[in-house]
C-alpha positions as CSV (number, residue, x, y, z in Angstrom):
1,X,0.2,11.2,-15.9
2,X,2.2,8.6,-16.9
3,X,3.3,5.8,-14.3
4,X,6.1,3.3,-15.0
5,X,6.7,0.5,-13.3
6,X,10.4,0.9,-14.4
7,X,12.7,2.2,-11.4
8,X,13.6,5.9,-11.8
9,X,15.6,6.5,-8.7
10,X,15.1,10.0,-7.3
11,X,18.9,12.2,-6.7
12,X,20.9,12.0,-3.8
13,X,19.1,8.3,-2.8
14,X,21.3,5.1,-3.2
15,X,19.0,1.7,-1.6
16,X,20.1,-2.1,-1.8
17,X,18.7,-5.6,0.0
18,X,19.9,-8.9,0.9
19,X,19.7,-12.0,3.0
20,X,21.1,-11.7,6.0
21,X,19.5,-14.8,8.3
22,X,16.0,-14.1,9.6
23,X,14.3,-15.6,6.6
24,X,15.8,-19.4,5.1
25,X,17.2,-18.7,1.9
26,X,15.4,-15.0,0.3
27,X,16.0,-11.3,1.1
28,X,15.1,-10.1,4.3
29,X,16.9,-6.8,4.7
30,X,16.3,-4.0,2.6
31,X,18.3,-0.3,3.4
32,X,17.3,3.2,1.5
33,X,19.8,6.1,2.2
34,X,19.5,9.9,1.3
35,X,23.1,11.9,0.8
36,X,20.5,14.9,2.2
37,X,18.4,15.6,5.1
38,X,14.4,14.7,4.3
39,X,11.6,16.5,5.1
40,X,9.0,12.8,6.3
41,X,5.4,12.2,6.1
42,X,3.5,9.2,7.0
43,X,0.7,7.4,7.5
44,X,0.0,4.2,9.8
45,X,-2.0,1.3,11.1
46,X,-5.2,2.3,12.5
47,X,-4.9,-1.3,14.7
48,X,-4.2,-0.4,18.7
49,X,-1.8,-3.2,18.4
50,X,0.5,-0.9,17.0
51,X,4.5,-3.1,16.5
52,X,7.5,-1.7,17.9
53,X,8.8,-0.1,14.5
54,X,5.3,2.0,13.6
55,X,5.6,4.0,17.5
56,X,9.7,4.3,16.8
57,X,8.5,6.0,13.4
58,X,5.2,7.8,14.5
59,X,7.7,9.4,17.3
60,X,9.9,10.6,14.3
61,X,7.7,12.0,12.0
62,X,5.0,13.5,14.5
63,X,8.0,15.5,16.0
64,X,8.4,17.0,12.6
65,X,12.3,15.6,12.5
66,X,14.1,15.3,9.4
67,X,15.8,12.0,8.5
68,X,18.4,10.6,6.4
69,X,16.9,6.8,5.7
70,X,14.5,4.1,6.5
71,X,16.1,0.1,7.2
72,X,13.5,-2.6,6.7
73,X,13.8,-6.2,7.8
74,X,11.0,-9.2,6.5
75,X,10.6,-12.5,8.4
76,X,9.7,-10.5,11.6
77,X,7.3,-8.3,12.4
78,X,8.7,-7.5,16.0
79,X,5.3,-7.1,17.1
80,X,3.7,-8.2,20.5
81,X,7.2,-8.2,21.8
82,X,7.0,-5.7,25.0
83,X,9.6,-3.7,26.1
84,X,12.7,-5.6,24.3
85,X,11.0,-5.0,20.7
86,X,11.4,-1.6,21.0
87,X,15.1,-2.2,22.2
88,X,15.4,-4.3,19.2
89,X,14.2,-1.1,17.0
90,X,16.2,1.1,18.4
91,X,19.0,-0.8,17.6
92,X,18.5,-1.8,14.3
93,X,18.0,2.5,13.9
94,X,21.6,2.9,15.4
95,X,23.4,0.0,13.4
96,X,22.1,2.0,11.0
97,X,22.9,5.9,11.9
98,X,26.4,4.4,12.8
99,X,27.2,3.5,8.7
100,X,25.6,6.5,7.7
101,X,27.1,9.2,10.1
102,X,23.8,10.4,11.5
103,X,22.0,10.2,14.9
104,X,19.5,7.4,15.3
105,X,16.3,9.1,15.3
106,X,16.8,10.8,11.8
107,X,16.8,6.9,10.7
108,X,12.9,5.2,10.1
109,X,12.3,1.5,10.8
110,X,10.1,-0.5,9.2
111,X,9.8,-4.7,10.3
112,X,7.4,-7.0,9.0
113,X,6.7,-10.8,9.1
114,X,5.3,-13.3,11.6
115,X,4.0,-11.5,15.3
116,X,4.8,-12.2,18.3
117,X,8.5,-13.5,18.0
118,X,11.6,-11.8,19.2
119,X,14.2,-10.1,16.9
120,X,17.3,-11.5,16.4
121,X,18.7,-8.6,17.4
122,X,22.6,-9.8,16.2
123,X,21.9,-11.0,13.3
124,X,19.5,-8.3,11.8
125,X,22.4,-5.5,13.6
126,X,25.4,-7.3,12.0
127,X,24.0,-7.7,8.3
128,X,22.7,-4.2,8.3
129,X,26.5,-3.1,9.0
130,X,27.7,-5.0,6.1
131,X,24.5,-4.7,3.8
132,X,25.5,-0.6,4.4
133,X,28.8,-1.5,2.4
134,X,26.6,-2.5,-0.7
135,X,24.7,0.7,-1.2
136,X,24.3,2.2,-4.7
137,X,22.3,4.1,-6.9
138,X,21.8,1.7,-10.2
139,X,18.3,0.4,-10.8
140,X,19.6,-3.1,-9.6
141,X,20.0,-1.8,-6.1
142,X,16.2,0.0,-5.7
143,X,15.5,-3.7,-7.0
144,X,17.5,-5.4,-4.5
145,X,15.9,-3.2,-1.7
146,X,12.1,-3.8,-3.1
147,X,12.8,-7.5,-3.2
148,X,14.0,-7.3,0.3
149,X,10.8,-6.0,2.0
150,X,8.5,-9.0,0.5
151,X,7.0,-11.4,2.4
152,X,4.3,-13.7,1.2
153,X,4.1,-11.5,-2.1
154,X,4.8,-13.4,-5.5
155,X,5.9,-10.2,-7.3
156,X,7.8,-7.1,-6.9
157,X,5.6,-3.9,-6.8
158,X,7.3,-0.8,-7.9
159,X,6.0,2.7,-9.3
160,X,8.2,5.7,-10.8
161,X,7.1,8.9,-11.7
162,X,8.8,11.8,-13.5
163,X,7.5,15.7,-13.7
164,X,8.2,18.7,-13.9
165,X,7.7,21.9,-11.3
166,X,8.3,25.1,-12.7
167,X,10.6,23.7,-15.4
168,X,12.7,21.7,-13.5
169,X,12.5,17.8,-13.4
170,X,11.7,16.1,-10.3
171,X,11.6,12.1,-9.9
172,X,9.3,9.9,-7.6
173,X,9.7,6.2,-7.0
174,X,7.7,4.3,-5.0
175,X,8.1,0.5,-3.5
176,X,5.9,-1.6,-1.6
177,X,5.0,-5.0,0.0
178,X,1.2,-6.2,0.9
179,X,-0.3,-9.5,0.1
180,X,-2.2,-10.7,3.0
181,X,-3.5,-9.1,6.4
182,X,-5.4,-6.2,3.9
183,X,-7.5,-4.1,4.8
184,X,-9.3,0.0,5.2
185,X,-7.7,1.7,6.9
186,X,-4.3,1.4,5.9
187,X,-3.4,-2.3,4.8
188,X,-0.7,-4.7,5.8
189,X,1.3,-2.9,4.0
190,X,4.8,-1.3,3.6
191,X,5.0,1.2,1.4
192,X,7.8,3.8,0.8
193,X,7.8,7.0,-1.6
194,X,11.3,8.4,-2.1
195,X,11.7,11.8,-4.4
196,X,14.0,14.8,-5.3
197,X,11.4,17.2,-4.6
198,X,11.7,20.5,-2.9
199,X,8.3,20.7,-0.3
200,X,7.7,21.5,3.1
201,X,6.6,19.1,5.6
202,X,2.9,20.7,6.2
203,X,2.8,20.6,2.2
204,X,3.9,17.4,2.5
205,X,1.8,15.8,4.9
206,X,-1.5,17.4,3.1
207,X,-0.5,15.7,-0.6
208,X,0.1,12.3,1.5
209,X,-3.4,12.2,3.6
210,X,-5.2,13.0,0.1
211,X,-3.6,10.1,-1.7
212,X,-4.0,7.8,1.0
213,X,-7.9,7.9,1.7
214,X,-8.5,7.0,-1.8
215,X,-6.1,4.7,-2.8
216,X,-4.4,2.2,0.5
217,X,-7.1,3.4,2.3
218,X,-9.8,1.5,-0.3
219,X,-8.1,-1.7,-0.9
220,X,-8.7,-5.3,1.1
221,X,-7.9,-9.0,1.1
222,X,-9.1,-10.3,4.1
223,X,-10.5,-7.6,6.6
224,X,-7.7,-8.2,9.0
225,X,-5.7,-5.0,9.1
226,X,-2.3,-5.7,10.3
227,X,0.2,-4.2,13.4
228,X,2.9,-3.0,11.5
229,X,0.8,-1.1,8.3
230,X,3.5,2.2,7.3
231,X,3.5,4.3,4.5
232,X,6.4,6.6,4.7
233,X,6.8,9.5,2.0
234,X,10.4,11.0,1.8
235,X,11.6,14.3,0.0
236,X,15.4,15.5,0.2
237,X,15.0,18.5,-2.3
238,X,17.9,17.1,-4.3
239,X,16.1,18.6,-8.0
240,X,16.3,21.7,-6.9
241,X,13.3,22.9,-7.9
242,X,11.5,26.1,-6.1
243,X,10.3,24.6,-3.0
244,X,6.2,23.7,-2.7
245,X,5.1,25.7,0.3
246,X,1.5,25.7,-0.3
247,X,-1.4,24.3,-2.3
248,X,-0.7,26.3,-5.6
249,X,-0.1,24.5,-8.7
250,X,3.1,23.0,-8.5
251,X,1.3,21.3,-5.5
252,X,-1.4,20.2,-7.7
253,X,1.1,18.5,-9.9
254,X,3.1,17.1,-7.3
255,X,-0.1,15.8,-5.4
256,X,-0.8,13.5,-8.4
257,X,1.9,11.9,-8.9
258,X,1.8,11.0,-5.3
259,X,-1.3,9.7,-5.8
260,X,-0.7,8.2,-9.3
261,X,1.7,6.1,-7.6
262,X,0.0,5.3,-4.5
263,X,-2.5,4.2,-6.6
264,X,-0.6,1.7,-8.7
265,X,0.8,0.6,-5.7
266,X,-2.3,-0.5,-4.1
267,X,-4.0,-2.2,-6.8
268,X,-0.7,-4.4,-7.2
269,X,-1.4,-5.4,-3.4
270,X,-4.9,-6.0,-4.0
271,X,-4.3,-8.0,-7.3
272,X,-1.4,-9.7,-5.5
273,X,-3.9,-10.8,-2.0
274,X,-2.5,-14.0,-1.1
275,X,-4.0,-17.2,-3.0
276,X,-5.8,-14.7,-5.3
277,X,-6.8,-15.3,-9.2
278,X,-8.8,-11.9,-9.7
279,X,-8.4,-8.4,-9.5
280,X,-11.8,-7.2,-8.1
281,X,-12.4,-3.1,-8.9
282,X,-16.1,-1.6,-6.8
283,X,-17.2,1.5,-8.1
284,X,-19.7,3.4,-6.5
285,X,-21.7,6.4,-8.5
286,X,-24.4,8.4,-7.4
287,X,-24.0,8.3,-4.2
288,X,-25.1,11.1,-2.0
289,X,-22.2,11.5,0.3
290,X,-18.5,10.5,-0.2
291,X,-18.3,8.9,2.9
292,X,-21.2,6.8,1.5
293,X,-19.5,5.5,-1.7
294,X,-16.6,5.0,0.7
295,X,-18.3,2.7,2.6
296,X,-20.4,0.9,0.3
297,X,-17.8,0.0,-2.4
298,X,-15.2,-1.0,0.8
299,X,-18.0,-3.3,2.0
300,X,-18.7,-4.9,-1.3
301,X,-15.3,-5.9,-1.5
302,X,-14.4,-7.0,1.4
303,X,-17.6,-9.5,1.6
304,X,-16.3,-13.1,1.3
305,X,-19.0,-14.1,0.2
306,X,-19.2,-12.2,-2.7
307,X,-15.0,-12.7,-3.1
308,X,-15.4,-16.7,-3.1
309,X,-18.5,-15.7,-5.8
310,X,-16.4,-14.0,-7.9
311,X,-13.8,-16.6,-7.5
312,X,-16.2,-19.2,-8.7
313,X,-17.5,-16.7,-11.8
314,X,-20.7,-17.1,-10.1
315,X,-22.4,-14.1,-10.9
316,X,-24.4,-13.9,-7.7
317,X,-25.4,-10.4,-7.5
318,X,-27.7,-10.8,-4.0
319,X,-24.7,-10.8,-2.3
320,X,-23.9,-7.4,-3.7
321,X,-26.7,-5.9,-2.4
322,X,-26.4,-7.8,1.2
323,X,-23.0,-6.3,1.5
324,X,-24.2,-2.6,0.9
325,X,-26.9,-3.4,3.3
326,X,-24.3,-3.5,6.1
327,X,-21.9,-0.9,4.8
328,X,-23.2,1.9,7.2
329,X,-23.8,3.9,4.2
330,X,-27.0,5.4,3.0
331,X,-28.8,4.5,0.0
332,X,-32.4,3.4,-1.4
333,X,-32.1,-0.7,-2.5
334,X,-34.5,0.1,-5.1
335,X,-32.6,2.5,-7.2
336,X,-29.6,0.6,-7.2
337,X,-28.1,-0.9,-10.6
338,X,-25.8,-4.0,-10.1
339,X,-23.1,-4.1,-13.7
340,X,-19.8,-6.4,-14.3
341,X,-17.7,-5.6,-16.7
342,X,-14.0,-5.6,-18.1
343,X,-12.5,-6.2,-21.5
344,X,-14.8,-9.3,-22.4
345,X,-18.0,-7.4,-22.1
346,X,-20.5,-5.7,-19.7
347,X,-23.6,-7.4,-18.3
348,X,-26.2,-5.3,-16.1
349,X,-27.1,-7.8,-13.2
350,X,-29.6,-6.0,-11.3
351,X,-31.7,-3.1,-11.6
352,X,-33.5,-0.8,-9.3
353,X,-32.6,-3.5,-7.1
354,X,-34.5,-6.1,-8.6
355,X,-33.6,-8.9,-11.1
356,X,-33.1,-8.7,-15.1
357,X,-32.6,-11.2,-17.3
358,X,-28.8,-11.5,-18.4
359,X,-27.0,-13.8,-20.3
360,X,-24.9,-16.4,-17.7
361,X,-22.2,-17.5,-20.3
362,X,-21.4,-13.7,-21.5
363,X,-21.0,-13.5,-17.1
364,X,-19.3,-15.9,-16.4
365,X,-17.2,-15.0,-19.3
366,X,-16.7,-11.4,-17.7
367,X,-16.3,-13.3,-14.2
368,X,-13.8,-15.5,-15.1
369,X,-10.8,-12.6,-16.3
370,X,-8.1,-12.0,-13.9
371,X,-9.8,-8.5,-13.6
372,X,-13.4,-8.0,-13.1
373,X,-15.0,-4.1,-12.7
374,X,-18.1,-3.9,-10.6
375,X,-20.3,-0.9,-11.3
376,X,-23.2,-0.1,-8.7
377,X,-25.0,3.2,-9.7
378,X,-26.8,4.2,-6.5
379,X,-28.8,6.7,-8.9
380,X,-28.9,9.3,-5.8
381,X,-26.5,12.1,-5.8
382,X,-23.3,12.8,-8.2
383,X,-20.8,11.6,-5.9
384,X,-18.2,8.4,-6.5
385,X,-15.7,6.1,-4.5
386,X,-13.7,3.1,-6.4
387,X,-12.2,0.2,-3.7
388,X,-10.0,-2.8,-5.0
389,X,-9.7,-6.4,-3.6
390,X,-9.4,-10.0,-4.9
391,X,-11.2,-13.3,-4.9
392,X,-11.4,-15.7,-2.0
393,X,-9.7,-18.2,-2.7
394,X,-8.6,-21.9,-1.5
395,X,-4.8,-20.9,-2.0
396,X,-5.2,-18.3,0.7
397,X,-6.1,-20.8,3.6
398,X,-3.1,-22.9,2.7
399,X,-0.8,-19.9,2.7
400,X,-2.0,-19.0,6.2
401,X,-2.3,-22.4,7.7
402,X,1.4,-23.0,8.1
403,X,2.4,-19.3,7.5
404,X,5.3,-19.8,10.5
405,X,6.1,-23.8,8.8
């Protein structure tokens, strides 16, 4: 299936963005709108630090409501903030319902920025009442409302989709923000799937959990996983198309183009971790258990001290091996086969766990690419796991030392 980073923008949605105060000078409020009531599915932070925004949502969608529209603001995560934060959410949900002639809980909220700081609540109110004037349906205005979700992200991330159920054409387009605070389960992440599709919420629901344990669920930056993490699927039926009720295969092809996107949109946060030069990709094969892979390639990378190796192009496989150790998943050291590889070559690093003689100017040649594949063969069982993350790097300590400057 064939993803484009191009925005295809799903019937009977219109979205824009803009800066309305809580950030200096760039986008900070970013509103999606459906003409039809959505069936919802979501996942969400796994931190019991939960912000205002994720219980408002987990409410909504856990109560199996449908809802017209999610409004997103950036510069604040409106977490940590007690009993006025959720005030604050509930407002910026009926500023919203107000423009668009629905009740407030059939409108998500989404916030994300720095913790532990109050809303401004007339500001962020007042801007999404005259954002709302601005909405449209062009590719400039799903731009505008992308743009508007960023934080410390340096580009745009974006993925469309286009299929077809039983001869009719239905569209997907997802959006999302993530750079730092990344990590299994769920990331610091916003993430939003809008489509045209006809599906029920319990079909729904199963396509989204699939997607999500093998794609946000496998990515990190910096094994801090945030307060305010959301992935919120939406589906208004506008394509018409006979409605998914089950897993048959019109559920099958909708499924991967769910994940297909969630996908693309994941790797783009990994590849985009803040101060990051490298796109790091850990496969797993042969393991005995998926929950095994799972772990192991999650563990690999997320060590820092194999993510400030790789940012060095020191091709220091022991720490490889030390961060399966630790995984919690099983496997026997001296099968294991240690590779790097991308589109400058492949070098075998280790095998069955012990040391081979490889060249260190064809590695650091592989090491030194913007994307680097890991391969550890485990040599056990037939099953595989792939997670993504990025070099560690000294950009990211500056970002985050005066993050609120």
């Amino acid at each position: 299936m064939k993803i484009s980073e191009s925005i295809i923008a799903p019937k009977g949605f219109a979205a824009t963005g803009a800066h309305v105060g809580i950030k200096k000078q760039k986008k900070d409020l970013s509103l999606i709108l459906s003409k039809y009531p959505c069936e919802a599915a979501a996942c969400y932070t796994t931190n019991t630090v939960k912000a205002a925004p994720v219980e408002w949502d987990m409410s909504i969608t856990n109560s199996k409501k449908k809802v017209y529209g999610i409004v997103t603001n950036s510069g604040n995560a409106n977490a940590c903030t007690g009993p006025r934060g959720k005030d604050d959410t509930q407002k910026m949900a009926e500023a919203f319902a107000q423009s668009a002639g629905c009740a407030a809980d059939e409108i998500l909220v989404c916030s994300t920025g720095v913790i532990g700081v109050y809303m401004p609540t007339d500001i962020v109110t007042q801007g999404i009442t005259q954002t709302f004037k601005n909405l449209g349906e062009t590719e400039n205005d799903f731009t505008l409302a992308a743009e508007a979700i960023m934080t410390t992200d340096t580009f745009m991330k974006t993925a469309s989709a286009q299929i077809s159920i039983n001869g009719t054409e239905v569209n997907l387009l997802g959006m999302a923000k993530g750079s730092g605070m990344i990590h299994p389960n769920m990331a610091t992440m916003l993430s939003y799937i809008i489509t045209d599709c006809a599906i029920t919420k319990t079909a729904l629901d199963f396509a989204v959990k699939e997607a999500v344990n093998d794609t946000f669920n496998m990515i990190t930056v910096d094994a801090d996983t945030s307060t305010n993490d959301t992935l919120l699927v939406l589906a208004n039926g506008a394509a018409g198309n006979e409605c998914i009720t089950g897993k048959n295969g019109a559920y099958e092809i909708f499924k991967e183009a769910i994940f297909e996107i969630c996908k693309k949109l994941a790797t783009d946060i990994a590849k985009d971790g803040e101060g990051a030069t490298k796109l790091m990709e850990v496969t797993v094969l042969g393991a005995l258990t998926l929950c095994d892979a799972r772990k192991i390639a999650k563990s690999v990378a997320s060590s820092n001290l194999f993510k400030a190796a790789l940012f060095g192009a020191d091709a220091n496989w022991g720490r490889v091996l030390c961060a399966m150790g630790y995984s919690g998943g099983k496997f026997d050291p001296a099968k294991v086969d240690v590779t790097i590889e991308n589109e400058k070559g492949s070098v075998k690093l280790c095998e069955n766990g012990e040391p081979v003689q490889f060249s260190e100017e064809a590695a650091t040649q592989v090491l030194s690419e913007n994307k680097v594949c890991i391969q550890i063969s485990l040599n056990q069982g037939n099953l595989s796991a792939t997670a993504w993350g990025c070099d560690l790097t000294y950009d990211y300590v500056k970002i985050n030392g005066d993050y609120r400057s």
